[in-house]
C-alpha positions as CSV (number, residue, x, y, z in Angstrom):
1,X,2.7,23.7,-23.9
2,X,0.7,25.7,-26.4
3,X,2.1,28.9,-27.5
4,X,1.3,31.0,-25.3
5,X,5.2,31.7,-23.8
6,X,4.3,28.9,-21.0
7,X,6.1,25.8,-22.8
8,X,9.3,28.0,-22.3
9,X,8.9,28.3,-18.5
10,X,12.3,27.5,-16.7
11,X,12.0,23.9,-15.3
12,X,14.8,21.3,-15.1
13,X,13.7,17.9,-15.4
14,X,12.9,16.0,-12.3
15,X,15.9,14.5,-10.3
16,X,14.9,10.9,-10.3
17,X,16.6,7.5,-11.4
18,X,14.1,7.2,-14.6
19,X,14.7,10.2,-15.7
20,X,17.3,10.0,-18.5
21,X,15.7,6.3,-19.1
22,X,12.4,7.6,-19.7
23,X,13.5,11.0,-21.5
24,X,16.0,9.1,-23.9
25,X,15.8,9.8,-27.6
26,X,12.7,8.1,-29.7
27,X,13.3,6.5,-32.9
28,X,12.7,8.9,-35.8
29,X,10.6,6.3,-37.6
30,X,7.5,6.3,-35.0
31,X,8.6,9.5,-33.8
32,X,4.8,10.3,-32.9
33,X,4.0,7.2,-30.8
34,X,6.8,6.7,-29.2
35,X,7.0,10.8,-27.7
36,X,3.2,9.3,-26.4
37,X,4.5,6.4,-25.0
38,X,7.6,8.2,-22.9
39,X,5.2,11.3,-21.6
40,X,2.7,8.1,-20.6
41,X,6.0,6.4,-19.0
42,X,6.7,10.0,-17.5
43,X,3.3,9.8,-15.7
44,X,2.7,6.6,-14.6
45,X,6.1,6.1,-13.1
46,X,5.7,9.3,-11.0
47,X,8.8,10.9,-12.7
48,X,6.5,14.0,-12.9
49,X,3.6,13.6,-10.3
50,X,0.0,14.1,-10.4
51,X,-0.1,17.9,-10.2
52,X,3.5,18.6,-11.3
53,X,4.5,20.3,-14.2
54,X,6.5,18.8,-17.3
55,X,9.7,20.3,-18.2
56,X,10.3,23.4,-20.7
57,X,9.0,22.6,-24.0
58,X,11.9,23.3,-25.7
59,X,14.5,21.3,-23.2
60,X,11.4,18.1,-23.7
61,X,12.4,18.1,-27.6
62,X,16.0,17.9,-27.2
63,X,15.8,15.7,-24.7
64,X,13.8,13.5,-26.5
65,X,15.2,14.4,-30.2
66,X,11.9,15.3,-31.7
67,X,10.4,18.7,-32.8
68,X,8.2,21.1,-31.1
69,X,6.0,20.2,-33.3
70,X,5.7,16.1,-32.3
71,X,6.3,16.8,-28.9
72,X,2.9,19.1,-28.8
73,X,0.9,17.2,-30.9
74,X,1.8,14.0,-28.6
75,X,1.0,16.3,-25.5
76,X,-2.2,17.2,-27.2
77,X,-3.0,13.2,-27.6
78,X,-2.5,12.7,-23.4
79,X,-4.8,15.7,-22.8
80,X,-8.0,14.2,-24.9
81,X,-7.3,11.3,-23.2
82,X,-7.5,13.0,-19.6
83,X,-4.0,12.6,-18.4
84,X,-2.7,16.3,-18.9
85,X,-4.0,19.8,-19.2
86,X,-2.3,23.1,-20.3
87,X,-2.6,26.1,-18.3
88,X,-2.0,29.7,-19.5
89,X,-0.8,32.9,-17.6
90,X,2.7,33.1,-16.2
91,X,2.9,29.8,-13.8
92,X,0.9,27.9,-17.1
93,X,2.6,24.9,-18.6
94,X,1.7,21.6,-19.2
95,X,0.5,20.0,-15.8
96,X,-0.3,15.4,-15.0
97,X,-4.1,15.1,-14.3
98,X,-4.0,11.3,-14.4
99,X,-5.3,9.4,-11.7
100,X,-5.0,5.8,-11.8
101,X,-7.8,3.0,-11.8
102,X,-9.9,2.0,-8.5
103,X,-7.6,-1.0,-7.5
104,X,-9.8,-4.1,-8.8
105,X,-9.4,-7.8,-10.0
106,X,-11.0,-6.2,-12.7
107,X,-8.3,-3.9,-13.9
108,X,-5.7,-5.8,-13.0
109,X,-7.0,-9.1,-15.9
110,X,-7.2,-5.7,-18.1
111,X,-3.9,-4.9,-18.2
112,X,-2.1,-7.9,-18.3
113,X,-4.2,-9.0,-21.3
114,X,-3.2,-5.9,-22.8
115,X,0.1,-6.6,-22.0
116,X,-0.4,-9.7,-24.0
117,X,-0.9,-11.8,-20.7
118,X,2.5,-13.1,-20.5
119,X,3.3,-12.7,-16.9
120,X,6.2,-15.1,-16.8
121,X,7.8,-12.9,-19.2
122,X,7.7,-10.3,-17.1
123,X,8.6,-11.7,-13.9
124,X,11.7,-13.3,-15.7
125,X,12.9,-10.0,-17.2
126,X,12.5,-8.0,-14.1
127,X,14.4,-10.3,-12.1
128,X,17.5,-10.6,-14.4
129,X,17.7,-6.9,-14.8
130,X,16.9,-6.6,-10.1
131,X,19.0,-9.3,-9.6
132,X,22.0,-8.6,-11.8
133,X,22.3,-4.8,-11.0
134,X,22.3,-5.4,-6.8
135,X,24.6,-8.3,-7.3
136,X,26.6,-6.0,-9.7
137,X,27.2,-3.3,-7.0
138,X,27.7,-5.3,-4.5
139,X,30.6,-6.9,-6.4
140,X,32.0,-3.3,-7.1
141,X,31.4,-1.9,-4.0
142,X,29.9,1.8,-3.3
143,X,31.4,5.6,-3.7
144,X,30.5,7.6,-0.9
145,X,28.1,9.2,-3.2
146,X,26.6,6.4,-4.1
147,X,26.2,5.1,-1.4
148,X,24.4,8.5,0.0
149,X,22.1,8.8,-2.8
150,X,20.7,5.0,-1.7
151,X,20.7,6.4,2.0
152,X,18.1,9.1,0.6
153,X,16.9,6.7,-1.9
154,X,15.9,3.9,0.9
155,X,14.7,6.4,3.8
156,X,12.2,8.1,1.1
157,X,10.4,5.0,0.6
158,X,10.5,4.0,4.5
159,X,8.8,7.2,5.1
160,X,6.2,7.2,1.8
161,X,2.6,7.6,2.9
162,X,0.4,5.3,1.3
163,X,-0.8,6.8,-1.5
164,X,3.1,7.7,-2.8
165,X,4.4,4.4,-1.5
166,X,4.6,3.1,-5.4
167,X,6.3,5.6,-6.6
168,X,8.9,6.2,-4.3
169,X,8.9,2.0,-4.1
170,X,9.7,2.8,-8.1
171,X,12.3,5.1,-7.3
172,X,14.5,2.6,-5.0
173,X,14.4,0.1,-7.3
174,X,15.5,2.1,-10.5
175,X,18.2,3.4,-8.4
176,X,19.9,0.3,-8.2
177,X,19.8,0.5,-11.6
178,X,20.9,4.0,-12.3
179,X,24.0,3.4,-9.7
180,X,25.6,0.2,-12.0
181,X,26.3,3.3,-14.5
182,X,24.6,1.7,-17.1
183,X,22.0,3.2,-19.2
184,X,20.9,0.0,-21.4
185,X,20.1,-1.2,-18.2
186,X,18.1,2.0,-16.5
187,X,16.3,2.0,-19.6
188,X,15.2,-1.9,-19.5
189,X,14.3,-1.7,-16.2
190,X,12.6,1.0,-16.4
191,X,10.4,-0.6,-19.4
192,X,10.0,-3.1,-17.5
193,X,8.9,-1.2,-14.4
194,X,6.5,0.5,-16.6
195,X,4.6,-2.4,-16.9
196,X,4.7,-4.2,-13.7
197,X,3.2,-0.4,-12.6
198,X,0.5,-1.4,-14.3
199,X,-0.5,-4.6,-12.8
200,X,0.4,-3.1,-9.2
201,X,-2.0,0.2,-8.8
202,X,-4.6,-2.6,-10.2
203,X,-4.0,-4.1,-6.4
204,X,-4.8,-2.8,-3.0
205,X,-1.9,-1.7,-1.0
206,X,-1.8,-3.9,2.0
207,X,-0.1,-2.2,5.3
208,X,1.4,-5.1,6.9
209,X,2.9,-6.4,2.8
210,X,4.4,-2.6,2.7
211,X,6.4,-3.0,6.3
212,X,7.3,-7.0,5.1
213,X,9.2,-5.0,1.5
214,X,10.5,-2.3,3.8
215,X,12.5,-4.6,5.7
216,X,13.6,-6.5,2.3
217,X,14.6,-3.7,0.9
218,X,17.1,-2.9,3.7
219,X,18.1,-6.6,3.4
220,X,19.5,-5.2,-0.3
221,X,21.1,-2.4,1.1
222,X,23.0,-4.2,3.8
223,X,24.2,-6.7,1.5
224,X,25.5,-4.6,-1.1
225,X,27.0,-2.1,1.2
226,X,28.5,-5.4,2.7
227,X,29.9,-6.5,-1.2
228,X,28.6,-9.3,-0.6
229,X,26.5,-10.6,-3.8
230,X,25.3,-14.0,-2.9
231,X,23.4,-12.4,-0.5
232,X,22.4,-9.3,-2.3
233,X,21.2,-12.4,-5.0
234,X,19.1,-14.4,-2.2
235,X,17.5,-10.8,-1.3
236,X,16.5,-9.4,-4.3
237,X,15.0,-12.8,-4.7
238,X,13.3,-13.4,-1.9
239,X,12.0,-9.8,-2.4
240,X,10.6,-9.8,-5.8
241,X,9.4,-13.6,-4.9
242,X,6.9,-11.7,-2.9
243,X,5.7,-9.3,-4.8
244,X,5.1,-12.5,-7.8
245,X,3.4,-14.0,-5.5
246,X,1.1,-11.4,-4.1
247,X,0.2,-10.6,-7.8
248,X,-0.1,-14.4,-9.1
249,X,-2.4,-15.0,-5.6
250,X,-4.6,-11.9,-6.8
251,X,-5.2,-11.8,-10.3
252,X,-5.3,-16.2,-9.4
């Protein structure tokens, strides 16, 4: 997004759950950091892809409430560090480069103690936040609309090669969030999703764990679109029971 006319090409931001969450307004205080840490949120949730494009320099600012300025000096951070490049010419723009770590026990100890190794913390938050929201709309019951955009939302992920199972995975689960109509609780989940991202494309994908989640996460589904939240509860549980223990079991 240098000037060179290309930060002002017409893009909408991507039509995904962690959209607004990750695009929110950074304090004015760490202004700087936190543009870095949204654009990195950006990224590694797949809310713009390896290869894709970020959004029109000047809609990115107001979006985030920072100036031009921040937003390209932060932009300028991510591409020393490898994860963007600018392009020039008429189709030029900012564009993701990132490509994640070589799954390894390795990385995975690496980013939990960067996270500050509290994994229980983790597992707690992201449960409360899963948990609550499915038991939420179950309780409320779905609009038509709603209830279509889960439809999309659930058959994207069934059909996810391997390679964008995670983020589409990502996707489902910050739907729930996004459909409860709360945006304190997009936004948490969506930290917290963040970092749980982290400790996940440390592990192999594992074929026959990927069918075992597909069929939990239609478990979710059923039980919402049936309002009925003890068992939109005991799935979400049983679901992200898994996943603990798949992660516990590899970085044991």
């Amino acid at each position: 997004m240098a000037d060179t006319g290309a930060g002002d090409a017409v893009d909408t931001l991507p039509a995904e759950p962690a959209t607004d969450a990750v695009f929110r307004p950074v304090r004015a205080g760490n202004a700087f950091e936190e543009t870095v840490e949204r654009l990195l949120s950006a990224i590694k949730l797949g809310v713009v892809a390896r290869g894709e494009r970020f959004p029109a320099e000047r809609d990115l600012a107001t979006r985030l409430g920072v100036s031009r300025i921040t937003l390209r000096e932060a932009i300028r951070a991510l591409q020393e560090a490898g994860y963007v490049e600018s392009r020039r010419g008429r189709s030029g723009g900012t564009f993701v480069t990132y490509v994640p770590p070589r799954p390894s026990r390795a990385e995975a100890r690496r980013v939990l103690a960067d996270m500050g190794g509290d994994l229980d913390d983790l597992f707690t938050l992201r449960r409360a936040l899963e948990v609550g929201a499915a038991v939420l709309l179950a309780e409320r019951g779905l609009t038509p609309d709603q209830n279509a955009l889960l439809t999309e939302r659930l058959a994207a992920v069934d059909g996810a090669v391997v390679d964008d199972y995670r983020r589409l995975d990502t996707v489902f689960h910050l739907t729930l969030a996004e459909l409860t109509g709360s945006r304190s609780l997009s936004s948490a989940l969506t930290d917290a999703r963040m970092r749980l991202n982290g400790l996940l494309d440390a592990m192999p994908m594992l074929v026959k764990n990927l069918e075992h989640s597909g069929a939990q996460h239609h478990a979710i589904v059923d039980a919402i679109r049936a309002r009925d939240p003890e068992a939109a509860r005991l799935a979400v549980n049983e679901h992200l029971e898994g996943s603990e223990a798949l992660l516990r079991g590899f970085l044991a």
